[in-house]
DRENTORKOL-3810 file (N, C-alpha, C; in nm, 4 decimals):
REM DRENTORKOL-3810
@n.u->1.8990; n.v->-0.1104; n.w->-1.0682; ca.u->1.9128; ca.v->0.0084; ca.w->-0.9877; c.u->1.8488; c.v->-0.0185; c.w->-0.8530
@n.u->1.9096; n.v->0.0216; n.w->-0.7265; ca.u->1.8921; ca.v->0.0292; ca.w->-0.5968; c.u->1.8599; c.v->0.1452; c.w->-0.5848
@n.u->1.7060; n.v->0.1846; n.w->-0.4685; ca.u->1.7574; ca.v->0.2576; ca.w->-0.4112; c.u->1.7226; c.v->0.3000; c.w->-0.2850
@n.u->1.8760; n.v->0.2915; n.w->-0.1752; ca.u->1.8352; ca.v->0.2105; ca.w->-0.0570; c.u->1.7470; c.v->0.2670; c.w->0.0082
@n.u->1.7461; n.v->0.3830; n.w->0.0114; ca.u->1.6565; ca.v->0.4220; ca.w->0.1659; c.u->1.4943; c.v->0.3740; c.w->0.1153
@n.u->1.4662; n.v->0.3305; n.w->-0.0032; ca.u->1.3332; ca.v->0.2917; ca.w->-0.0275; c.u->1.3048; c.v->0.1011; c.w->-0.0800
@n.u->1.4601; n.v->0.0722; n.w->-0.0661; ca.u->1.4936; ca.v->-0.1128; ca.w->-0.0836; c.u->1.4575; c.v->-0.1627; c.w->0.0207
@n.u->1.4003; n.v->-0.3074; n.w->0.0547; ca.u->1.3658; ca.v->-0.4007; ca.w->0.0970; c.u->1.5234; c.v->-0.4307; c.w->0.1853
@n.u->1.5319; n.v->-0.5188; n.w->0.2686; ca.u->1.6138; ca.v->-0.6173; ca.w->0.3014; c.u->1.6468; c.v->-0.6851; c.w->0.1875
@n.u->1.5699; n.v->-0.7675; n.w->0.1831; ca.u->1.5913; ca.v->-0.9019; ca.w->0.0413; c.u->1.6375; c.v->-0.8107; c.w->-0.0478
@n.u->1.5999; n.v->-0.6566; n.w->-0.1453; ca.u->1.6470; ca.v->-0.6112; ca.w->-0.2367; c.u->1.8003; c.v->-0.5932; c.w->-0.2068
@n.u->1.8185; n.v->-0.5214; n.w->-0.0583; ca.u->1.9584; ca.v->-0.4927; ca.w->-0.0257; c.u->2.0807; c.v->-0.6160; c.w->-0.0113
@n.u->1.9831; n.v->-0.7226; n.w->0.0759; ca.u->2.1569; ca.v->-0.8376; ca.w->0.0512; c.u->2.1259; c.v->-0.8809; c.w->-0.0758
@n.u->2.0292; n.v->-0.9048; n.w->-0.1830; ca.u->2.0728; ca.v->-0.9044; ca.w->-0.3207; c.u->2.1578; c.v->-0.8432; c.w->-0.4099
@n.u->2.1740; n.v->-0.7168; n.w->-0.3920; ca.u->2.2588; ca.v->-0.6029; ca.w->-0.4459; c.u->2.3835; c.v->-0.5956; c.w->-0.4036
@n.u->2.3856; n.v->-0.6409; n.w->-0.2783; ca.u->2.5250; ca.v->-0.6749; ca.w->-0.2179; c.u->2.5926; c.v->-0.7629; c.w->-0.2562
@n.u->2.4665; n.v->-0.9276; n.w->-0.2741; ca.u->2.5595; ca.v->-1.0351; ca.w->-0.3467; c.u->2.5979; c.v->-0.9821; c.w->-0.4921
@n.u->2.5089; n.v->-0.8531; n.w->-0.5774; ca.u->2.5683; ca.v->-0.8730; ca.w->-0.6979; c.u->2.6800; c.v->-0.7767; c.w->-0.7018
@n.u->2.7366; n.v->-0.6945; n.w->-0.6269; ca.u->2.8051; ca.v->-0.5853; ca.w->-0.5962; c.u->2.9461; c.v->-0.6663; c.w->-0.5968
@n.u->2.9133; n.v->-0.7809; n.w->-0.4721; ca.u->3.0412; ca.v->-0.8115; ca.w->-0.4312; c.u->3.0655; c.v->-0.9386; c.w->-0.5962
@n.u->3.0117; n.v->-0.9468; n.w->-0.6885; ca.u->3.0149; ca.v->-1.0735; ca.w->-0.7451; c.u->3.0865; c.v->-0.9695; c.w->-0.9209
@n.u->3.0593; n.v->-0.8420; n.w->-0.9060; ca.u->3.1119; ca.v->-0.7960; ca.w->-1.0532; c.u->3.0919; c.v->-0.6086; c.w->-0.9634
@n.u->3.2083; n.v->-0.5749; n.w->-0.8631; ca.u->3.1852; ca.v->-0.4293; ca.w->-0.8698; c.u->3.2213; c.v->-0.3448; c.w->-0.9342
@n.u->3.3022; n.v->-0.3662; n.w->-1.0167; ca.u->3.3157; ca.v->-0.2673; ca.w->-1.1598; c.u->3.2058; c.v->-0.2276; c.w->-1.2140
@n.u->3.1306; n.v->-0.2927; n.w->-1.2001; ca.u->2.9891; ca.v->-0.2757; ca.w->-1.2842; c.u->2.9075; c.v->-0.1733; c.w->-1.1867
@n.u->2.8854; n.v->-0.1210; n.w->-1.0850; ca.u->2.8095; ca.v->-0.0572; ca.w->-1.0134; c.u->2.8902; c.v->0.0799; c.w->-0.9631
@n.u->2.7687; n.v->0.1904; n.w->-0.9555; ca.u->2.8264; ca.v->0.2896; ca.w->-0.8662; c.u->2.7304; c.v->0.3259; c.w->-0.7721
@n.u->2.7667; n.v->0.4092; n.w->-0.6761; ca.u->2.6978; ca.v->0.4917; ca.w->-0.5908; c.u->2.6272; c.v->0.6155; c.w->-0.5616
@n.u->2.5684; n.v->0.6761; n.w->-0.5653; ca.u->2.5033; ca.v->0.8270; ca.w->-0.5263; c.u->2.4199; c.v->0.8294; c.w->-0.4452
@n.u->2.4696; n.v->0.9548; n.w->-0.3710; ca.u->2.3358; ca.v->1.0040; ca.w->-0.2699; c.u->2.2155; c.v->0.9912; c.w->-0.3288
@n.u->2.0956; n.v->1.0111; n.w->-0.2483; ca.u->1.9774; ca.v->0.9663; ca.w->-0.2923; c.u->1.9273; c.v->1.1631; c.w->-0.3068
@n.u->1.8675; n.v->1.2150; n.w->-0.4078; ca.u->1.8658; ca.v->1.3560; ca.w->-0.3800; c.u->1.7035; c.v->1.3793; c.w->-0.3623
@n.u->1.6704; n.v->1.4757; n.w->-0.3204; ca.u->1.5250; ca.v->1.4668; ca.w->-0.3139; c.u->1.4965; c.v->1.5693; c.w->-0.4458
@n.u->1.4223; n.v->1.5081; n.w->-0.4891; ca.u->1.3947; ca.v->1.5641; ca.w->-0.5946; c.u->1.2327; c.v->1.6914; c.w->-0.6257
@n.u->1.2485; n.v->1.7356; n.w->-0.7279; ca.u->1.0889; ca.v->1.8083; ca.w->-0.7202; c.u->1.0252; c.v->1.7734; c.w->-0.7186
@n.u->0.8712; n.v->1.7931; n.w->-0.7204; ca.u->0.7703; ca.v->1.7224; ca.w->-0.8010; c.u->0.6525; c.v->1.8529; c.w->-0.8606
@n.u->0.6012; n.v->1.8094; n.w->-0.9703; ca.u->0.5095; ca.v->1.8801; ca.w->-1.0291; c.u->0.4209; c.v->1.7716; c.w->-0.9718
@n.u->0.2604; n.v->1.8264; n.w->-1.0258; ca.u->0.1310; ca.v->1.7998; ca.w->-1.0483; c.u->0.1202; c.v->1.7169; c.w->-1.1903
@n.u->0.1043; n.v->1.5765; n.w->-1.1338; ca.u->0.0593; ca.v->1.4857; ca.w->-1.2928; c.u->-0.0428; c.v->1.4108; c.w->-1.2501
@n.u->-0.1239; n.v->1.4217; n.w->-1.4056; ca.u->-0.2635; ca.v->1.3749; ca.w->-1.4047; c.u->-0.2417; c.v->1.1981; c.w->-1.4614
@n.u->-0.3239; n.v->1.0858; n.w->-1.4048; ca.u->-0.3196; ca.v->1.0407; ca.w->-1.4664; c.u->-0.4314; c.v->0.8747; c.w->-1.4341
@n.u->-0.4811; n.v->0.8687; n.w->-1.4647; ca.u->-0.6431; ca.v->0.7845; ca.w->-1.5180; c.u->-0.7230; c.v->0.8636; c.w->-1.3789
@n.u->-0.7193; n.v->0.9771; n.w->-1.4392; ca.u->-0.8219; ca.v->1.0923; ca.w->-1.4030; c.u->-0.8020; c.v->1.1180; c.w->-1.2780
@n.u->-0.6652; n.v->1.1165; n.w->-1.1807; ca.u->-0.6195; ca.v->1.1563; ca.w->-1.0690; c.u->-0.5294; c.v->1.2511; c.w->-1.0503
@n.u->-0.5000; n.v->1.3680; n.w->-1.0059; ca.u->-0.3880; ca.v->1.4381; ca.w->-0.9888; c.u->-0.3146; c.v->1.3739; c.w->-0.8979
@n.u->-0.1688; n.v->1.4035; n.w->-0.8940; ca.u->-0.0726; ca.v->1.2960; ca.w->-0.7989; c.u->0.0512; c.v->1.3710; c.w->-0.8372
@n.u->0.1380; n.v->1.4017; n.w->-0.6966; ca.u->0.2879; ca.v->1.4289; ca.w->-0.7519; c.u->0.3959; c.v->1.3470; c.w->-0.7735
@n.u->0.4935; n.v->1.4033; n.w->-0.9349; ca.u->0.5298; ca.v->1.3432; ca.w->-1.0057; c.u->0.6594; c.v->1.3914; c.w->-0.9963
@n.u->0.8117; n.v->1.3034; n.w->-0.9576; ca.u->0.9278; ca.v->1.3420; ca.w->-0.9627; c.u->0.9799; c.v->1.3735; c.w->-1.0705
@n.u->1.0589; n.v->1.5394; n.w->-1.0502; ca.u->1.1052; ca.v->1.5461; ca.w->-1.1717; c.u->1.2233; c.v->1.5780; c.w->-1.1936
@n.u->1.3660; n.v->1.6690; n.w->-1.2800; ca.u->1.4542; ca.v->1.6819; ca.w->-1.2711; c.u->1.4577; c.v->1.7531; c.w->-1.4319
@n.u->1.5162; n.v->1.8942; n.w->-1.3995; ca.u->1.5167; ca.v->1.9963; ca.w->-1.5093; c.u->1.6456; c.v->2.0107; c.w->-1.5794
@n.u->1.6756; n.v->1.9806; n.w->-1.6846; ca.u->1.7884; ca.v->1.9740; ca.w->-1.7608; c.u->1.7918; c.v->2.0977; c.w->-1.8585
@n.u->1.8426; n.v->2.1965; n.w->-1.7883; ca.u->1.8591; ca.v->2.3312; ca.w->-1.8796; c.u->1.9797; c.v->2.3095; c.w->-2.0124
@n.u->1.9850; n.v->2.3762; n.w->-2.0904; ca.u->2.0149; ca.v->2.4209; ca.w->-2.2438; c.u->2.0970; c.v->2.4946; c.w->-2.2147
@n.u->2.2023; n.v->2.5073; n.w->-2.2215; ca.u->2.3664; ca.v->2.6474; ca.w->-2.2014; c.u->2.4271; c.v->2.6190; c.w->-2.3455
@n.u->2.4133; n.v->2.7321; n.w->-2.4453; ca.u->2.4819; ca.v->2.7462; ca.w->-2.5806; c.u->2.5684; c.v->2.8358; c.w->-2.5062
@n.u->2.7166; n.v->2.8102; n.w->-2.6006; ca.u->2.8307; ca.v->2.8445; ca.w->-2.5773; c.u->2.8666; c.v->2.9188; c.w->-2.6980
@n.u->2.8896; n.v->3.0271; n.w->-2.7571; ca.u->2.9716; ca.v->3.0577; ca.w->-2.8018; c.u->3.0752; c.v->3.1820; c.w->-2.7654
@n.u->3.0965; n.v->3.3022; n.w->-2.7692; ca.u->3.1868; ca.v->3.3855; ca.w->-2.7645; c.u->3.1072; c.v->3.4318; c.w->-2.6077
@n.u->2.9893; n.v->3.4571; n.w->-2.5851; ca.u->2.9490; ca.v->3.4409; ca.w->-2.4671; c.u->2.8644; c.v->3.2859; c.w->-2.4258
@n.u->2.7580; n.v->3.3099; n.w->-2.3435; ca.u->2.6818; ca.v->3.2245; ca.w->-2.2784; c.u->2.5558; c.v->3.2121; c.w->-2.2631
@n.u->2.4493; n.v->3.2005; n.w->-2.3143; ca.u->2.3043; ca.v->3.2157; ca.w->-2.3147; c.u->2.2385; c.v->3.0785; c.w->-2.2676
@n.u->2.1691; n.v->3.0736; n.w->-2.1352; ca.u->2.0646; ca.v->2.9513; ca.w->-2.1397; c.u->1.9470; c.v->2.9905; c.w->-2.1623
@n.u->1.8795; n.v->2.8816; n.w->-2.2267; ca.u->1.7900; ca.v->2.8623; ca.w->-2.2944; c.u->1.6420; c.v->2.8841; c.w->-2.2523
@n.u->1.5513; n.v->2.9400; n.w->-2.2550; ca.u->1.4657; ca.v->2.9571; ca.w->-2.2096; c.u->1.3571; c.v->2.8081; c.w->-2.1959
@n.u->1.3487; n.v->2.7267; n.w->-2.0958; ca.u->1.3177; ca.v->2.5565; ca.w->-2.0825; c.u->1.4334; c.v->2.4858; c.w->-2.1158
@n.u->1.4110; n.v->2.4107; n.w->-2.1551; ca.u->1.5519; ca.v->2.2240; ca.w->-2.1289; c.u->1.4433; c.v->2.1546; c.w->-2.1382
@n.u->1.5037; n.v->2.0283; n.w->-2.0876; ca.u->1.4452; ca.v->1.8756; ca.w->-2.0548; c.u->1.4135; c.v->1.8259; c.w->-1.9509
@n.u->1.2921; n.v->1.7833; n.w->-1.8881; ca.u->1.2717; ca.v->1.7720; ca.w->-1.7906; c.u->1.2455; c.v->1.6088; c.w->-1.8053
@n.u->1.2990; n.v->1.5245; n.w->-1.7197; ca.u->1.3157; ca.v->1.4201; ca.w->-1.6686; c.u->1.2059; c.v->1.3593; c.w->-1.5752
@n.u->1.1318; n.v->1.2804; n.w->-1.5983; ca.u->1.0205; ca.v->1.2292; ca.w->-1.4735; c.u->0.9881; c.v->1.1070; c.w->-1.4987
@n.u->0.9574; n.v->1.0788; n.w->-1.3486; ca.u->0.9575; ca.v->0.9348; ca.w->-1.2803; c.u->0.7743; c.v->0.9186; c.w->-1.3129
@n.u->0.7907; n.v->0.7756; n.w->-1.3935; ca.u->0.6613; ca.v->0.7878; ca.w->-1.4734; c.u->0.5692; c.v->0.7113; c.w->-1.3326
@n.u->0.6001; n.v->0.6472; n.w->-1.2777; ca.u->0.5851; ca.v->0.5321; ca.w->-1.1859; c.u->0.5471; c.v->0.6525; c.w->-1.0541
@n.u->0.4486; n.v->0.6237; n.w->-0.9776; ca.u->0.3741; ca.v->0.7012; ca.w->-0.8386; c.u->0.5096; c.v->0.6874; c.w->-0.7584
@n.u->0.5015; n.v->0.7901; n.w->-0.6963; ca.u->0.6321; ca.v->0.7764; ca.w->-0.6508; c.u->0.7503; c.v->0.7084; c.w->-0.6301
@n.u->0.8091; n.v->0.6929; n.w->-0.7581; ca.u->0.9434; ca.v->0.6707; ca.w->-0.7919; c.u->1.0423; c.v->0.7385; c.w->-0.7805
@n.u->1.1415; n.v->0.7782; n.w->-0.7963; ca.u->1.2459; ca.v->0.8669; ca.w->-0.8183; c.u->1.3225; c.v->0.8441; c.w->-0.9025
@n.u->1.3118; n.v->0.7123; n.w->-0.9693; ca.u->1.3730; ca.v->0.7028; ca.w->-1.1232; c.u->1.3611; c.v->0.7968; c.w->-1.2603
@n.u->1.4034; n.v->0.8644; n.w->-1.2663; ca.u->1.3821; ca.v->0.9643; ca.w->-1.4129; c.u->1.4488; c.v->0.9642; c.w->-1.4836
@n.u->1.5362; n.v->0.9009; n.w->-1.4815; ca.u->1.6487; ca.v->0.8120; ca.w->-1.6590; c.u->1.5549; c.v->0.7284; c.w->-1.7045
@n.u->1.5288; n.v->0.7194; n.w->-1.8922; ca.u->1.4992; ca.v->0.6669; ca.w->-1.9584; c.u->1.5285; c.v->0.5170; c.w->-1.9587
@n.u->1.6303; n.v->0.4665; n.w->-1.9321; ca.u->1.6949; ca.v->0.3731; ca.w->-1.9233; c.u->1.6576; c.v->0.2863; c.w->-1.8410
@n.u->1.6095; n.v->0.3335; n.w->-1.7513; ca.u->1.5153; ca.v->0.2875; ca.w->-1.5947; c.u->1.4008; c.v->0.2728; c.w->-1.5698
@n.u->1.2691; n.v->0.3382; n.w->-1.6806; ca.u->1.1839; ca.v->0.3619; ca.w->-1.6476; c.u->1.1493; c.v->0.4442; c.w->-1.6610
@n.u->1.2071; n.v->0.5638; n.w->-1.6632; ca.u->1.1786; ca.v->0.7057; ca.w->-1.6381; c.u->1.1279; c.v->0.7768; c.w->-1.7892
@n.u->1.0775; n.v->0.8955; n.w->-1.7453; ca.u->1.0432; ca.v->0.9224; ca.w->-1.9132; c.u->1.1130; c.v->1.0798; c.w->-1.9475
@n.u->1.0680; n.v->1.1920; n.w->-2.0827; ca.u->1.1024; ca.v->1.2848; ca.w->-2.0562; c.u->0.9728; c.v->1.4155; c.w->-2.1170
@n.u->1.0139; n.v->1.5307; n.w->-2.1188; ca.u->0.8892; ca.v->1.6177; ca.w->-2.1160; c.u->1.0020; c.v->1.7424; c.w->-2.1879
@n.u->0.9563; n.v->1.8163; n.w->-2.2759; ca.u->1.0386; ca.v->1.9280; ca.w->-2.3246; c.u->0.9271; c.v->2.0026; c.w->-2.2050
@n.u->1.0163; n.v->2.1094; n.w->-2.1744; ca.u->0.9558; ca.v->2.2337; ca.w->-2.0804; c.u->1.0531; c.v->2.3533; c.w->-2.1480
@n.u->0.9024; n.v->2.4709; n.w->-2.1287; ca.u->0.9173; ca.v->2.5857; ca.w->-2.2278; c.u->0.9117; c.v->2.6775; c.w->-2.0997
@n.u->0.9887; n.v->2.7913; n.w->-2.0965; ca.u->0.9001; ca.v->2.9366; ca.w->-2.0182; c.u->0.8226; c.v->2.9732; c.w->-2.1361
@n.u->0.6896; n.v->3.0670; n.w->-2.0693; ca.u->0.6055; ca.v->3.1338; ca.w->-2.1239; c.u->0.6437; c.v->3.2638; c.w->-2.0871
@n.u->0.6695; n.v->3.3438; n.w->-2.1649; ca.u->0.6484; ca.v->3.4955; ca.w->-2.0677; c.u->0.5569; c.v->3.5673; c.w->-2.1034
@n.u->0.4871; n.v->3.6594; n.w->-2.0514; ca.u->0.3775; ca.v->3.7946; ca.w->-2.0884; c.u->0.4710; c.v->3.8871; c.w->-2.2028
@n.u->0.5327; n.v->3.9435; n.w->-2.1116; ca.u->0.5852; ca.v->4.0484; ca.w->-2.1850; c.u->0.7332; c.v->4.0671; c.w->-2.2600
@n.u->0.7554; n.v->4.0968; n.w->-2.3234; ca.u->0.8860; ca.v->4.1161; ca.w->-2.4306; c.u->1.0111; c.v->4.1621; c.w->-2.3878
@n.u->1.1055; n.v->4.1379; n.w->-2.3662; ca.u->1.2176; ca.v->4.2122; ca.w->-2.2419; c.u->1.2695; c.v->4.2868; c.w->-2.3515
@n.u->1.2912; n.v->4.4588; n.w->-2.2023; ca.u->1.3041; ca.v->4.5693; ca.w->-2.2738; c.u->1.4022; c.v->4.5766; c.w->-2.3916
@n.u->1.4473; n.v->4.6709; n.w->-2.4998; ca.u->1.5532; ca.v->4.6626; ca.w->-2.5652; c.u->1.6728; c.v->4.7344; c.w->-2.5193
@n.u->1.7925; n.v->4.6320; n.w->-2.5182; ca.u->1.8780; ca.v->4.7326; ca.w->-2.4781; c.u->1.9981; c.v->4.8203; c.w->-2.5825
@n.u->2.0459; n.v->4.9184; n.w->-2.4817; ca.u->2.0621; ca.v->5.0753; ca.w->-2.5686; c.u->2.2509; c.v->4.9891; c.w->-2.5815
END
């Protein structure tokens, strides 16, 4: 994985020689800016890229889920958050106070 606006020279005509050598194999995407939470880690706070993967059950209507999957770049500022890459994942819950009203 490239990704340019944060690649080297040397990373970029590398990627190019392997681009031009098997491009079936590669794709492209904008680079998106992503969130970041607050992550702790060997006793430092530091922000941590993340990416929220909500829950939509389908049946006769549509309900999302209160939390999903949240996706984060385990690495100090990375922007990798696929597993596959490096990246890790985090279940995320809402909390709420209070009980939503009943309806009539």
């Amino acid at each position: 994985m490239l990704i340019g606006p944060h690649a080297s020279r040397e990373e970029i005509a590398d990627f190019a020689e392997r681009i031009k050598a098997d491009p079936r194999n590669y794709i492209a995407q904008p680079t998106l800016e992503l969130s970041t939470v607050p992550s702790l880690s060997e006793g430092e706070l530091f922000p941590c890229h993340v990416d929220l993967r909500p829950y939509v059950l389908r049946g006769k209507g549509a309900w999302v889920s209160p939390g999903g999957l949240t996706r984060v770049a385990l690495r100090r500022g990375s922007l990798v958050v696929n597993s596959s890459q490096g990246g890790g994942c985090k279940d995320t819950w809402i909390v709420k106070d209070m009980p939503e009203p009943a309806s009539c």
